[in-house]
C-alpha positions as CSV (number, residue, x, y, z in Angstrom):
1,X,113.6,79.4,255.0
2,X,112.3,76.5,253.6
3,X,108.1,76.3,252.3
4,X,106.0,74.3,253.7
5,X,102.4,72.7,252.6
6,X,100.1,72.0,255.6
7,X,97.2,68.9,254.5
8,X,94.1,68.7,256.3
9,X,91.2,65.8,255.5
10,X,88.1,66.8,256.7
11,X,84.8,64.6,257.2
12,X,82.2,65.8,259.1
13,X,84.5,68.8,260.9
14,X,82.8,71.8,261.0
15,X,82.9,72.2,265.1
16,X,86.9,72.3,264.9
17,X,87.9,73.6,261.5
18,X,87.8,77.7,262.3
19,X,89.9,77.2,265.0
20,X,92.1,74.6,263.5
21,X,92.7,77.2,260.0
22,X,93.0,80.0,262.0
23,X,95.9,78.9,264.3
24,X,97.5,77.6,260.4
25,X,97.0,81.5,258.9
26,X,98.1,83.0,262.1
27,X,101.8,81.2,261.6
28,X,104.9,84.1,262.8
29,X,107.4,84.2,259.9
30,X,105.5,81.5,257.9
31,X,103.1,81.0,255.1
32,X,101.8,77.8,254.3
33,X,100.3,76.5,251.7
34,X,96.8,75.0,252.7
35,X,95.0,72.1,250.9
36,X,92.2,70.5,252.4
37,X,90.6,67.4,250.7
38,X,86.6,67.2,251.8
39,X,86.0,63.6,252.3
40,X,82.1,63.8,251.5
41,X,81.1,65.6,254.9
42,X,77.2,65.7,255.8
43,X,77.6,68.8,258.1
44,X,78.7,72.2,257.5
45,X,82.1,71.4,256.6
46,X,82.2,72.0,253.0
47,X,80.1,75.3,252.9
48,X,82.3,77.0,256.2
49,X,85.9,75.6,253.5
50,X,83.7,77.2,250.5
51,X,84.1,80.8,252.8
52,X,87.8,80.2,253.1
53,X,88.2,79.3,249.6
54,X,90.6,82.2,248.6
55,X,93.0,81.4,251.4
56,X,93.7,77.5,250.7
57,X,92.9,74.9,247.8
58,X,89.7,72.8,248.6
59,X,89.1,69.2,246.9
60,X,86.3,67.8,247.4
61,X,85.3,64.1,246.8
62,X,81.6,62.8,246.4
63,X,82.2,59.7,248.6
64,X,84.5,59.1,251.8
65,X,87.7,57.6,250.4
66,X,89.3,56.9,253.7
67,X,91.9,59.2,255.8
68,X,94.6,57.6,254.0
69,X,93.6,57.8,250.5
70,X,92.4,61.6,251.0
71,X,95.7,62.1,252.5
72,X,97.6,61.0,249.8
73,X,95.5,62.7,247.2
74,X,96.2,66.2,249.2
75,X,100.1,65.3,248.7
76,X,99.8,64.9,245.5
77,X,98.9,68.8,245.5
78,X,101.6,70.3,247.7
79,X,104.3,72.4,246.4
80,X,106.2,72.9,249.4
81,X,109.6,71.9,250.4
82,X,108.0,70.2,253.5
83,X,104.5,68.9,254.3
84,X,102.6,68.8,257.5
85,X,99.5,66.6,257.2
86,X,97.2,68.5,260.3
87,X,94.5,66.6,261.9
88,X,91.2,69.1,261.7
89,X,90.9,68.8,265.7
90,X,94.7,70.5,266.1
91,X,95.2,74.0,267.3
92,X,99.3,75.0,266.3
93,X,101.5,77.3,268.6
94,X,101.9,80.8,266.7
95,X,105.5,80.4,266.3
96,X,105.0,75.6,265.7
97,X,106.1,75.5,262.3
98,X,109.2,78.2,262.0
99,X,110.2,76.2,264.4
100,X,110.1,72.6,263.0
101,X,111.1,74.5,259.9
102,X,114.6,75.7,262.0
103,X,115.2,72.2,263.5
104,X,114.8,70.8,259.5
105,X,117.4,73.0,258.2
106,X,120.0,72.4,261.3
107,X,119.2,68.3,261.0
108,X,119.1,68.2,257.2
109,X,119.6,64.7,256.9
110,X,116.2,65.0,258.9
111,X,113.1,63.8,256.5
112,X,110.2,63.8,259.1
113,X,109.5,66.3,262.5
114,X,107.0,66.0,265.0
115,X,105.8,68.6,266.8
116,X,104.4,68.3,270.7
117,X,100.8,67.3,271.1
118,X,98.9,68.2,274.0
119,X,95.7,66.7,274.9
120,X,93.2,69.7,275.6
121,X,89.6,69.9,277.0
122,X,87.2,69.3,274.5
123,X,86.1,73.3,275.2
124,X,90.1,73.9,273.5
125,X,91.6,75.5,277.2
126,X,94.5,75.4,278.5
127,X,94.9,74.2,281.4
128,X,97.6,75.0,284.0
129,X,99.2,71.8,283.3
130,X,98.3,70.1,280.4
131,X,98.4,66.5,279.3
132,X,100.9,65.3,276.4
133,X,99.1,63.1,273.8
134,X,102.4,62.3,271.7
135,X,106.0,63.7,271.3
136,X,106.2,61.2,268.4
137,X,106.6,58.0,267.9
138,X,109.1,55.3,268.8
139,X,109.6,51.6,268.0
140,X,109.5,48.3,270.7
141,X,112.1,45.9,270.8
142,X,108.9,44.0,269.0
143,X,107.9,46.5,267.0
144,X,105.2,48.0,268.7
145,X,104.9,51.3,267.6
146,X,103.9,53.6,270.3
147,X,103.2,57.4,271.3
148,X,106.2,58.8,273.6
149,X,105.2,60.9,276.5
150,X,101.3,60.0,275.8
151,X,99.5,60.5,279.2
152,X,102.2,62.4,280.7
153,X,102.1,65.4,282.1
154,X,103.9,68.2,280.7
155,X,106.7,69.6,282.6
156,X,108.8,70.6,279.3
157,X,110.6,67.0,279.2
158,X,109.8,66.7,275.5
């Protein structure tokens, strides 16, 4: 099976990180690589990834350079076949990336996935049904880009 890196910029996300690195480290059939770039958080976020620092590689910049350019400089890092740049507010499904990892290696002239997002309660519950925030995204006759399935509820369409 095919590696993959998983990126994470942080600024200022102590109250989701744990469970956001957790549900990473707790991956069936899968271990990823983990580099978090620190963009300059005020809060706990740098001493709770100074804990963890064994179990991913932790950057850390003394001023905010901006999602995009902390994203890019985590990149830069990865030695994985395939990269997953996480949001720090994201919870993964035990079994999420063997399985984007399976669909890359049946599609292989496939060079991006997206997984299902649900939108949870900010407590992180599931509800019965839940709410999808995005099963990717997909291009307007105008070129709007937009999130498909966003507001919808989840009946396994996606």
């Amino acid at each position: 099976m095919a590696s993959v890196s998983v990126t994470l910029v942080t600024y200022n996300s102590e109250s989701f990180l744990e469970p956001c690195l957790e549900s990473v480290w707790a991956q069936r059939e899968v271990t990823p690589e983990i580099i978090v770039v620190d963009n300059a958080s005020r809060d706990g976020t740098f001493k709770l990834l100074q804990r963890h620092a064994q179990r991913l590689r932790l950057i850390r910049n003394q001023e905010n350079r901006g999602f995009a350019a902390a994203q890019n400089q985590a990149i830069q890092q990865t030695q994985g076949d395939w990269v997953l740049c996480l949001n720090p507010d994201v919870v993964l499904a035990p079994t999420f990336l063997k399985t984007l990892l399976e669909a890359a290696s049946s599609y292989p002239c496939v060079g991006m996935l997206c997984g299902k997002l649900l939108r949870l309660p900010p407590d992180g519950s599931r509800p019965a049904l839940s709410l999808l925030d995005s099963t990717g995204v997909y291009f307007t006759p105008t070129l709007r880009h937009l999130d498909r399935g966003s507001n919808e509820a989840d009946y396994g369409q996606y």
